[in-house]
Backbone as XML, in Angstrom:
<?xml version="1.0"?>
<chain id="A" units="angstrom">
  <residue number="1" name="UNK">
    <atom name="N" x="-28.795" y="-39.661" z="-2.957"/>
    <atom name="CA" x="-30.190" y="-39.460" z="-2.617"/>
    <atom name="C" x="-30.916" y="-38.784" z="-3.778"/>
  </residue>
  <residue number="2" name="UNK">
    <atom name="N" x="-31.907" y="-39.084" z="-3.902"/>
    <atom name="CA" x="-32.605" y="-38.456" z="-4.890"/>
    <atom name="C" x="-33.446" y="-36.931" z="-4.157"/>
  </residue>
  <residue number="3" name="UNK">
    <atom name="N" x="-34.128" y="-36.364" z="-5.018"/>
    <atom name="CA" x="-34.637" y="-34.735" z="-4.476"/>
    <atom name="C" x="-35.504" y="-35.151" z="-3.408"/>
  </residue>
  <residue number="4" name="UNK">
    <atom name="N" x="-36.724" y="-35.955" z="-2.999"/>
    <atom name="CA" x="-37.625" y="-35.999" z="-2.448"/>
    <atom name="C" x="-36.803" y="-36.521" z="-0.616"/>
  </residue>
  <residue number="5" name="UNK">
    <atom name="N" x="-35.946" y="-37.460" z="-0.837"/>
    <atom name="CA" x="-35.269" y="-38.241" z="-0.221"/>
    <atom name="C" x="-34.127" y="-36.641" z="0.558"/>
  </residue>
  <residue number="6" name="UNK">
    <atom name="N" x="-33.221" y="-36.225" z="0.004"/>
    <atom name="CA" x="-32.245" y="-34.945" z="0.215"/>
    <atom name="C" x="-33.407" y="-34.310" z="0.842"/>
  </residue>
  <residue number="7" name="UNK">
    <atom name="N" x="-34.692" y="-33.934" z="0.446"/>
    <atom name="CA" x="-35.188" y="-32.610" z="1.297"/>
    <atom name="C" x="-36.193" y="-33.515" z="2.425"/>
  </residue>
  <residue number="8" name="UNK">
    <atom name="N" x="-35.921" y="-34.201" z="2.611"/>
    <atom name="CA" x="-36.608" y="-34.953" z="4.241"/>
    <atom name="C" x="-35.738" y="-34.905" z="5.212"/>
  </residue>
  <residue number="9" name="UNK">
    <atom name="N" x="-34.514" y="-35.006" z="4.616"/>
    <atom name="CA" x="-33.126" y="-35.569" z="5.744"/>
    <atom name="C" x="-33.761" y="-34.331" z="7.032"/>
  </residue>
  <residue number="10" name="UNK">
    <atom name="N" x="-32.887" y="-34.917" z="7.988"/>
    <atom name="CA" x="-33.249" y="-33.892" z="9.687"/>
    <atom name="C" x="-32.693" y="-32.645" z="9.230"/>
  </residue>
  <residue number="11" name="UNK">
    <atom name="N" x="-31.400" y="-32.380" z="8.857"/>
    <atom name="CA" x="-30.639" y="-30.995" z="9.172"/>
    <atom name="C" x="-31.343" y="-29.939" z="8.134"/>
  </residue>
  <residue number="12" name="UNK">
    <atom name="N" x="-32.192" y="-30.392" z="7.039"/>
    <atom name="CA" x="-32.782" y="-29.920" z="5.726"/>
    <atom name="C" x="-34.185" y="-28.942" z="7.052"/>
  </residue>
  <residue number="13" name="UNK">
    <atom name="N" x="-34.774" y="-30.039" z="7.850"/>
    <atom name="CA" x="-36.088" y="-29.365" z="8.394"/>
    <atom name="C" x="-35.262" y="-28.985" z="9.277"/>
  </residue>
  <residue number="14" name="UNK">
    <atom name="N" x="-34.274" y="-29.064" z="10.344"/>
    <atom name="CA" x="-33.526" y="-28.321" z="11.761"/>
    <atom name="C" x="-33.277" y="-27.238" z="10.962"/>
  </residue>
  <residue number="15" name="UNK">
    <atom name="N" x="-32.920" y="-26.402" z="10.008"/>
    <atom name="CA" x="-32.561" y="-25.510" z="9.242"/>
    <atom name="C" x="-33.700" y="-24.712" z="8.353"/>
  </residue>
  <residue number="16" name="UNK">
    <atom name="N" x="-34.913" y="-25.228" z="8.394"/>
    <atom name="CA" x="-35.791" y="-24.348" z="7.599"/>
    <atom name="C" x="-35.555" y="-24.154" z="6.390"/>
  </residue>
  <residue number="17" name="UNK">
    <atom name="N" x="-35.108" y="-25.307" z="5.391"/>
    <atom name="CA" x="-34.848" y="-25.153" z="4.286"/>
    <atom name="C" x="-35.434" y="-24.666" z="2.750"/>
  </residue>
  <residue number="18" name="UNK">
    <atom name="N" x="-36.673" y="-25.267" z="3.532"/>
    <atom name="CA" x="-38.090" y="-25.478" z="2.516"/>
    <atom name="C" x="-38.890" y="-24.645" z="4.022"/>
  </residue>
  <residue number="19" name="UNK">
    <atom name="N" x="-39.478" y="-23.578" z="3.196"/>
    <atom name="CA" x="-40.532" y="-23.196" z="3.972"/>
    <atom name="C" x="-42.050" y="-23.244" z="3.291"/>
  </residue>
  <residue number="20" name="UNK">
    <atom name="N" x="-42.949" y="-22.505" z="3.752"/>
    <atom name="CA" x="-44.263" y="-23.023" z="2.903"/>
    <atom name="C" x="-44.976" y="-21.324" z="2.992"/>
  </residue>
  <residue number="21" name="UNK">
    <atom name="N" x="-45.529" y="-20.621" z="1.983"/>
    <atom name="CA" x="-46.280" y="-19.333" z="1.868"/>
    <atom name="C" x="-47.568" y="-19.630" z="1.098"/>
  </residue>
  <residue number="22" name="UNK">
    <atom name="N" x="-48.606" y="-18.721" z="1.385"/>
    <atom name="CA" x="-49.873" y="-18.826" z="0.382"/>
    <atom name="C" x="-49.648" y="-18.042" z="-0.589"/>
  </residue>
  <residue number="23" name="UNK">
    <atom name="N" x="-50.340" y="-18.448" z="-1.856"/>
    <atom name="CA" x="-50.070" y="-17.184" z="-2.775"/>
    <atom name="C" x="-51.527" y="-17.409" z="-3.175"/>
  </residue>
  <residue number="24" name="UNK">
    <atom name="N" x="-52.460" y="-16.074" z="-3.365"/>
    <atom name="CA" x="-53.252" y="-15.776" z="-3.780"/>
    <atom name="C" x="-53.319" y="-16.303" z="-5.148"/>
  </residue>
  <residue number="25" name="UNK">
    <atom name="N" x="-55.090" y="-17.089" z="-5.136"/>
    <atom name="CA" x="-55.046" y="-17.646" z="-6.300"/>
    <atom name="C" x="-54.499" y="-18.935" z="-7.098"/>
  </residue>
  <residue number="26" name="UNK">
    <atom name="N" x="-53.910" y="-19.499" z="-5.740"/>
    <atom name="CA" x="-52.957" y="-20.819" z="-6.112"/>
    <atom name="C" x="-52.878" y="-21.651" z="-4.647"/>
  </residue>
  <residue number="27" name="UNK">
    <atom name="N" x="-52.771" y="-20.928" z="-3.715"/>
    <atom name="CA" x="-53.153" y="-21.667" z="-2.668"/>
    <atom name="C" x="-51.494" y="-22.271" z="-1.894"/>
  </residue>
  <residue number="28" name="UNK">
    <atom name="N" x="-51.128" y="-22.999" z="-0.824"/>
    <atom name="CA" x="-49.961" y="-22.846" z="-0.824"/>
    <atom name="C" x="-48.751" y="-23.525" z="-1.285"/>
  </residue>
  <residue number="29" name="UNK">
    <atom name="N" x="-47.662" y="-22.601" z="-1.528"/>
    <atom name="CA" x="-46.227" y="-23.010" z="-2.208"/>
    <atom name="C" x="-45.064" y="-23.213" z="-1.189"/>
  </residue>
  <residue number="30" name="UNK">
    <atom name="N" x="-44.901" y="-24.258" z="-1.383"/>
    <atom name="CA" x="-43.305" y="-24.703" z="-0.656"/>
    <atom name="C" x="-42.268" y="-24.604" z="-1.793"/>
  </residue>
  <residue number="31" name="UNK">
    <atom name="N" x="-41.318" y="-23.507" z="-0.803"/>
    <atom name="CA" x="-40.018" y="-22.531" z="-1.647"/>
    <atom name="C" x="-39.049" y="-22.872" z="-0.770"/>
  </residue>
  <residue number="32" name="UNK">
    <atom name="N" x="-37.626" y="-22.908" z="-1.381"/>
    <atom name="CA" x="-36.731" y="-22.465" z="-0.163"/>
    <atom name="C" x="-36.287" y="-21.354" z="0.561"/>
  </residue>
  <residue number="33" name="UNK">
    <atom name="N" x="-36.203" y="-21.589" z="1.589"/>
    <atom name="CA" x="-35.890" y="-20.838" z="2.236"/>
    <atom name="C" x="-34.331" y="-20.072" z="1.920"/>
  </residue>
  <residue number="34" name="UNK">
    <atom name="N" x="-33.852" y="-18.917" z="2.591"/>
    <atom name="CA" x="-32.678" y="-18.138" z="2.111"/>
    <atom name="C" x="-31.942" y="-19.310" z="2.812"/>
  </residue>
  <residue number="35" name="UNK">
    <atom name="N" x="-31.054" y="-19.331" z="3.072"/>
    <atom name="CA" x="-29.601" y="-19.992" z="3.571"/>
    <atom name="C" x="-29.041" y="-19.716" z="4.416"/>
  </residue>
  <residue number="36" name="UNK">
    <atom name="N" x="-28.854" y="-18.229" z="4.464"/>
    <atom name="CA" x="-27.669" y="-18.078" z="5.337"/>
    <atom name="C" x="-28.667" y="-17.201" z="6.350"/>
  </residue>
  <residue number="37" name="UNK">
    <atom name="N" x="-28.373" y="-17.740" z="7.662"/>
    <atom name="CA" x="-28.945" y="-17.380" z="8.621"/>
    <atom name="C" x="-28.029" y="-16.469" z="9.515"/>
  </residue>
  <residue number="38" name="UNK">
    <atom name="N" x="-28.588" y="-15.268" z="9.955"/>
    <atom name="CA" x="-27.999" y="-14.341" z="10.590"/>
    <atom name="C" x="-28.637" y="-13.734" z="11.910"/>
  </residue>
  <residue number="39" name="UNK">
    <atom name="N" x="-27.708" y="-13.497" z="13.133"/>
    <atom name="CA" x="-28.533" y="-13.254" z="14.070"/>
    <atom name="C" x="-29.053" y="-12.134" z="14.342"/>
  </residue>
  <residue number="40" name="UNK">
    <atom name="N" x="-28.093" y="-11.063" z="13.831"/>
    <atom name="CA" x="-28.605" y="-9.538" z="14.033"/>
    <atom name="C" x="-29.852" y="-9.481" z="12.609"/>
  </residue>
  <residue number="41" name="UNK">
    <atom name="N" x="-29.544" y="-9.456" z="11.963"/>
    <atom name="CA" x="-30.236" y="-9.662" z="10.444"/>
    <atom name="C" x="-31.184" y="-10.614" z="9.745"/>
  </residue>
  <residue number="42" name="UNK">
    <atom name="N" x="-31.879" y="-11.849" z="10.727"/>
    <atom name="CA" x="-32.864" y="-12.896" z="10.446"/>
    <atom name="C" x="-33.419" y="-12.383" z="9.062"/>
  </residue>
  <residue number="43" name="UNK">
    <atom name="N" x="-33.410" y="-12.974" z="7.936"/>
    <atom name="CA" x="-34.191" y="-12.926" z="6.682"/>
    <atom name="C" x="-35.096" y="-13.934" z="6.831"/>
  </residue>
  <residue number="44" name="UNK">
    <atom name="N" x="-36.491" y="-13.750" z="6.006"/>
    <atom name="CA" x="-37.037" y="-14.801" z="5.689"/>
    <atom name="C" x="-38.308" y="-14.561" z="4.515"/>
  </residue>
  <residue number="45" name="UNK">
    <atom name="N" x="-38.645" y="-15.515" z="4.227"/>
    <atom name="CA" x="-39.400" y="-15.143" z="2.318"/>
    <atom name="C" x="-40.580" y="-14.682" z="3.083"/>
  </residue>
  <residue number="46" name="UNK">
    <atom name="N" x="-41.570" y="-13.972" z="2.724"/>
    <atom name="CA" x="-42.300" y="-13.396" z="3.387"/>
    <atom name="C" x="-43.464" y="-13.041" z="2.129"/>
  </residue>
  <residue number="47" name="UNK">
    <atom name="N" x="-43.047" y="-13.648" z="1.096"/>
    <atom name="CA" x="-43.815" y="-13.291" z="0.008"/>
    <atom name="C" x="-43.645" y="-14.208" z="-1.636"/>
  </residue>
  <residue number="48" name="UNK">
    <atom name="N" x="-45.138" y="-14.510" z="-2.127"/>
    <atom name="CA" x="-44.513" y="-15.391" z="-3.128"/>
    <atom name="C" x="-43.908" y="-14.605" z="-4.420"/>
  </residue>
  <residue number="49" name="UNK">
    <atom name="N" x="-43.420" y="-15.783" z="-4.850"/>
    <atom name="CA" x="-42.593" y="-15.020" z="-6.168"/>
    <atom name="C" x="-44.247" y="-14.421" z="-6.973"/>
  </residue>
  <residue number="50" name="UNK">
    <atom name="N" x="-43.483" y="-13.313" z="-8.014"/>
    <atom name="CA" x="-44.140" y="-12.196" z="-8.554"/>
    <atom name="C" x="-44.905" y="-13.302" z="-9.807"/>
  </residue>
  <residue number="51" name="UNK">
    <atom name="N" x="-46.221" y="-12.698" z="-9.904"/>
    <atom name="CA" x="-46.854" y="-13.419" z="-11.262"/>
    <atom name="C" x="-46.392" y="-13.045" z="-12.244"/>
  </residue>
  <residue number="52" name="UNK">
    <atom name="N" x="-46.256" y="-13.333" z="-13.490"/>
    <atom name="CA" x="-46.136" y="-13.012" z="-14.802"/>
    <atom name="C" x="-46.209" y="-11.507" z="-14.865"/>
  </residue>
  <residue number="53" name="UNK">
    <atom name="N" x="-45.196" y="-10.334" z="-15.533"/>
    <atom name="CA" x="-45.205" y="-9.497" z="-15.818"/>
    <atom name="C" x="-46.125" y="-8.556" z="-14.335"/>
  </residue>
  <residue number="54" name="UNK">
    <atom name="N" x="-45.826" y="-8.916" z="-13.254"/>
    <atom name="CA" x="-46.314" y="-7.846" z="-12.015"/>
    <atom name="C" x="-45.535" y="-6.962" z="-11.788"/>
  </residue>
  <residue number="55" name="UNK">
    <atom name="N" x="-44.459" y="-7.133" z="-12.116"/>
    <atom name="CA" x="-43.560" y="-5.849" z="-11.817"/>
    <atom name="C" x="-42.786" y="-4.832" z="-13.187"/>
  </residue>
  <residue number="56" name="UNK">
    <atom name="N" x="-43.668" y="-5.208" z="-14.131"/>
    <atom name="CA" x="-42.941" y="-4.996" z="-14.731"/>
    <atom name="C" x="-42.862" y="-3.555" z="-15.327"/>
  </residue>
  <residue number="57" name="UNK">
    <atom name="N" x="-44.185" y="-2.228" z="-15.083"/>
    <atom name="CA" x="-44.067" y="-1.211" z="-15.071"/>
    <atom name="C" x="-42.560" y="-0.495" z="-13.713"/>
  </residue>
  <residue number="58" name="UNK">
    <atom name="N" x="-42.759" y="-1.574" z="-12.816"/>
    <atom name="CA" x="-41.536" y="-1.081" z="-11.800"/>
    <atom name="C" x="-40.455" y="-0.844" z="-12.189"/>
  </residue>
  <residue number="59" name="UNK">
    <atom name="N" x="-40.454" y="-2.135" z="-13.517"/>
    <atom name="CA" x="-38.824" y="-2.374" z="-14.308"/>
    <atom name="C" x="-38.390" y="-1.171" z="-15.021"/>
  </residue>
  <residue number="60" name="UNK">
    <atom name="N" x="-39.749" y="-1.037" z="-15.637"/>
    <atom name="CA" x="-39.494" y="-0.181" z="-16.933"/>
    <atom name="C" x="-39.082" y="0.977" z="-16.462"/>
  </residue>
  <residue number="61" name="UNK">
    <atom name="N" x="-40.002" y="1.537" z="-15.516"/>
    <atom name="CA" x="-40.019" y="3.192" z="-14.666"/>
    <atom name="C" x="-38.348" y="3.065" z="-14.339"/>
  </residue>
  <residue number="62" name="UNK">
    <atom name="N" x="-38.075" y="2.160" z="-13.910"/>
    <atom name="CA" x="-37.098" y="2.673" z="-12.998"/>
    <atom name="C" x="-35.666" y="2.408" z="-14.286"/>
  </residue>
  <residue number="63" name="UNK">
    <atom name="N" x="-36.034" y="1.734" z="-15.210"/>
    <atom name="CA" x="-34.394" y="2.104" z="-16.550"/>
    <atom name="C" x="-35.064" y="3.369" z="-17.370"/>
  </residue>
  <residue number="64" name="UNK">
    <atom name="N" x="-36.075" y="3.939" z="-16.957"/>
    <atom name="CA" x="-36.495" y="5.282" z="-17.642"/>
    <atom name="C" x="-37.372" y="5.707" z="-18.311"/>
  </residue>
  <residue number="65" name="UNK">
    <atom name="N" x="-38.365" y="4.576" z="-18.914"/>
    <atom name="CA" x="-39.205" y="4.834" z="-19.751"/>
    <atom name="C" x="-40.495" y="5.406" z="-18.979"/>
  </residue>
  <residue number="66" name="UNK">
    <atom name="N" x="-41.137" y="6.369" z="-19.515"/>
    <atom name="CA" x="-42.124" y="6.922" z="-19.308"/>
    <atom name="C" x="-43.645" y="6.263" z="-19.152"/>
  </residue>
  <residue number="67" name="UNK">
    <atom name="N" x="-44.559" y="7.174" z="-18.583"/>
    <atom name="CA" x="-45.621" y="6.152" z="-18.387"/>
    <atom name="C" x="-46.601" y="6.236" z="-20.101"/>
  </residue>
  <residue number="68" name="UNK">
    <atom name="N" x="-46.063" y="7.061" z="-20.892"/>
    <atom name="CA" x="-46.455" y="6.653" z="-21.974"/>
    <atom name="C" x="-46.056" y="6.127" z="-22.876"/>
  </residue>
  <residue number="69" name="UNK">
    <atom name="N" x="-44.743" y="6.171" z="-22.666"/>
    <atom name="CA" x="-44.008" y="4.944" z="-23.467"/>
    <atom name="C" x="-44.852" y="3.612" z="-22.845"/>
  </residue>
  <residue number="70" name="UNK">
    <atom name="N" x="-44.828" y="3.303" z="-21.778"/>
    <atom name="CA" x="-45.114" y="2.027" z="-21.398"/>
    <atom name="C" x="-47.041" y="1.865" z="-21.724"/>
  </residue>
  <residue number="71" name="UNK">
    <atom name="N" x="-47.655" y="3.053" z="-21.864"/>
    <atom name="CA" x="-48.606" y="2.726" z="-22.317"/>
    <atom name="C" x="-48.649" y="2.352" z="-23.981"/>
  </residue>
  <residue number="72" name="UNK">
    <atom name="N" x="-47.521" y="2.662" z="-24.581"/>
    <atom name="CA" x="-47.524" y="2.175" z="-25.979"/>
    <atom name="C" x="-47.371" y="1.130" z="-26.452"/>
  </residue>
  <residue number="73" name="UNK">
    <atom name="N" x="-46.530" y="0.693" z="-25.244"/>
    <atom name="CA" x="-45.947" y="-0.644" z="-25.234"/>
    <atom name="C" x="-46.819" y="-2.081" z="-25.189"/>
  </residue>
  <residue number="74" name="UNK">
    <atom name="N" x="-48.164" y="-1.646" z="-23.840"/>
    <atom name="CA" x="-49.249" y="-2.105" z="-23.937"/>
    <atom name="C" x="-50.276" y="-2.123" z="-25.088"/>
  </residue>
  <residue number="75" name="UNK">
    <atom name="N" x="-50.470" y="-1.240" z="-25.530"/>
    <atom name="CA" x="-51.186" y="-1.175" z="-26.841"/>
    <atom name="C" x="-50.711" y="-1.994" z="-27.976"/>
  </residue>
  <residue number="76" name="UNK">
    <atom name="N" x="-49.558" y="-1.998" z="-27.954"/>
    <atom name="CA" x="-48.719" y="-2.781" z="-29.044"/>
    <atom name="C" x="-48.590" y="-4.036" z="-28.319"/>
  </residue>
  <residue number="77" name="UNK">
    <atom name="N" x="-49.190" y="-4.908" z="-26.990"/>
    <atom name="CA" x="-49.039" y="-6.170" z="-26.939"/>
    <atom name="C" x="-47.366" y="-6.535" z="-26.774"/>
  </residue>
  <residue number="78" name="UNK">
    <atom name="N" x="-46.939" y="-5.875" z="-26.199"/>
    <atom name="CA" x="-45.411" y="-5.857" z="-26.281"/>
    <atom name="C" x="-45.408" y="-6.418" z="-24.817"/>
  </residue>
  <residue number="79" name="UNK">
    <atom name="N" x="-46.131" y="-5.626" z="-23.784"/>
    <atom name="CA" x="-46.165" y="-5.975" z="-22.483"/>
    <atom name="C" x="-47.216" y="-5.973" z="-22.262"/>
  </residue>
</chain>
């Protein structure tokens, strides 16, 4: 089967394979869904993937760098 053909089959939609979210600014994205389904523990995407460099003061803060390091970093076009 080719990709378009594999994600139509029944057990692909009985399973929630491909789900669909809005993302601000883009309007909506069909992602897959996690896999493994759990009954005490139901996961599900609840959010689109991160834009370009959105998290990336999160990254930095949290391996250590300071908020002026990371403002240097900006200045210098680095991030």
């Amino acid at each position: 089967l080719d990709l378009e053909a594999a994600l139509d089959q029944p057990q692909i939609k009985h399973r929630g394979t491909i789900t669909s979210i809005t993302a601000e600014g883009i309007g909506e994205l069909k992602l897959f869904n996690l896999t493994a389904k759990f009954e005490k523990t139901p996961g599900a995407v609840k959010t689109p993937p991160p834009k370009l460099s959105e998290h990336t003061e999160d990254v930095l803060r949290g391996i250590g760098y300071t908020y002026e390091e990371i403002k240097k970093l900006r200045e210098k076009k680095i991030i």
